[in-house]
Each structure stands twice: as C-alpha cells, then as structure tokens.
C-alpha positions, 0 to 999 in steps of 0.5 A: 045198206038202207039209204035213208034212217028211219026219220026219213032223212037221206044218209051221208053216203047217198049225198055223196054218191049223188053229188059225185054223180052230179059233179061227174054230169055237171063237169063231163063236157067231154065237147069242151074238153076236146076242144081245151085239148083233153090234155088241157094244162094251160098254166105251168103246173107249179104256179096252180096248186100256190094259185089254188091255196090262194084262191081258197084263203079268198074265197073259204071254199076249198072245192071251189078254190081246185074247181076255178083254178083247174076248170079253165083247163078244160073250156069250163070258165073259172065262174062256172067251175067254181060255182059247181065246186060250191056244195062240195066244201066242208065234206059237203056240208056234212063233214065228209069227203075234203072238198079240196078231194071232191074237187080234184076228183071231178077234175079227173073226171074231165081229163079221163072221162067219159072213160069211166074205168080209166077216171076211176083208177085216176081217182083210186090213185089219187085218193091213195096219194092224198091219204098216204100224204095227208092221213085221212080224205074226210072233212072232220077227220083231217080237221078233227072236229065235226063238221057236219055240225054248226058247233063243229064248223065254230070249233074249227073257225075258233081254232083257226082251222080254215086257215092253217089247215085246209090251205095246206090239204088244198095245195096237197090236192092240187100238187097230187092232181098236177101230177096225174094230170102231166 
C-alpha cells in the first residue's frame, strides 16, 4: 500500500505506525523500568482507572490522562509521561486509533518490552478486550463523528461527546490495562 496519496501528503497508516514506533522508543526505558521494578504497580489498581477518567475530564487529553497516571509506574514522571501521550488524542489528530488505546498500549510496551513478541500478544489482547467491551478502538468510530476534521471535533464538543463518552473509553482502558498489568 502506498504510504503517501498522490498529493504528497502521508497516510493515516503511516502516521500510526510512526507514532506506535515513537511511543515504543520515547517509553522503552527499559533502564527505568527495571529500576521501578518492571512489575511496577505502585498504586492499588482500583484507584488508577477512576484516577485516570479524572485526569482526563481535567486535562481533555485521553492519552495523557493513561500516560501520566500509569508512567510513574515505570520511573518515567507523570509530566514526562503526559507530555509524550500528548499527539496521541483524537486518534491522533486524525480520527484513529483512541488515545485512551495508544496510551495503554505504550504502557504495555514499558511492562513486556524490549520482549517485542510477548508486547505484541499483550497489545493483541488488549485491543481484543476493549473491542469486545467497547465496539470499536478508532477514535470516530466509538465517538461517531469524524474526528479527523475541525468540523468533527465541533460536532462531538456540540454533543458533549469529550465528556459523556471518552471518559467512560478512558476508564474502560485503564480497567483492561490494570488487568494485564497484575
């Protein structure tokens, strides 16, 4: 498949795959995961994913929200983990992938990497989970509005969407993750 259209401009799948690719380089730390204790879970799980829906209704960011609650976890600080959560929301601006997803998945990426068949099987079961609890992993497609558009991203503020829907899909994720983390 050819990565970039014929007006020059680079598809939706290779900004996802480069921005899976830096997430899984930005976060690897495998050196301040083994000294968090690669188990890392510093907080009792059941406080995280009502932390994390929390983080989100403050900040407006779902990536950030499971970046900076779960970063600590593994030595990376809550600033630095949300700062790098940052470009994944709204499906990465472009309507994809959830950032409550991406975020989640570059926290498997710090548990089981630099193990990448064991982060991969982490991430397939994770994606499965939410699916099979949520429907739907893209951006637009849970919030059913193009958000890969200024006209989408007005539509699902005009609904209420940001806050009746993606803090539901924030805390879905962080329940799932708190699970294959354990």
């Amino acid at each position: 498949m050819d990565e970039v259209d014929k007006d020059g401009a680079v598809s939706r799948r290779q900004v996802l795959k480069v921005s899976v690719a830096a997430a899984g380089v930005l976060l690897s730390g495998r050196g301040l995961a083994v000294a968090a204790g690669a188990a890392g879970v510093s907080e009792k799980p059941v406080d995280r994913p009502e932390k994390a829906s929390k983080r989100f209704l403050e900040s407006m960011n779902c990536s950030q929200a499971i970046c900076e609650v779960y970063g600590p976890s593994f030595g990376v600080p809550a600033d630095v983990a949300g700062r790098m959560g940052t470009g994944f929301a709204g499906g990465m601006g472009l309507g994809s992938e959830c950032g409550a997803v991406t975020g989640a998945v570059a926290m498997l990426g710090l548990k089981y990497g630099p193990d990448t068949g064991k982060a991969m099987k982490k991430v397939a079961e994770f994606i499965a989970e939410f699916r099979k609890q949520c429907g739907e992993t893209s951006c637009s497609k849970l919030l059913k509005v193009d958000m890969g558009t200024a006209e989408g991203i007005k539509v699902a503020a005009d609904k209420g969407l940001f806050t009746s829907a993606c803090p539901g899909y924030v805390k879905t994720a962080s329940e799932i993750l708190d699970k294959m983390l354990a």
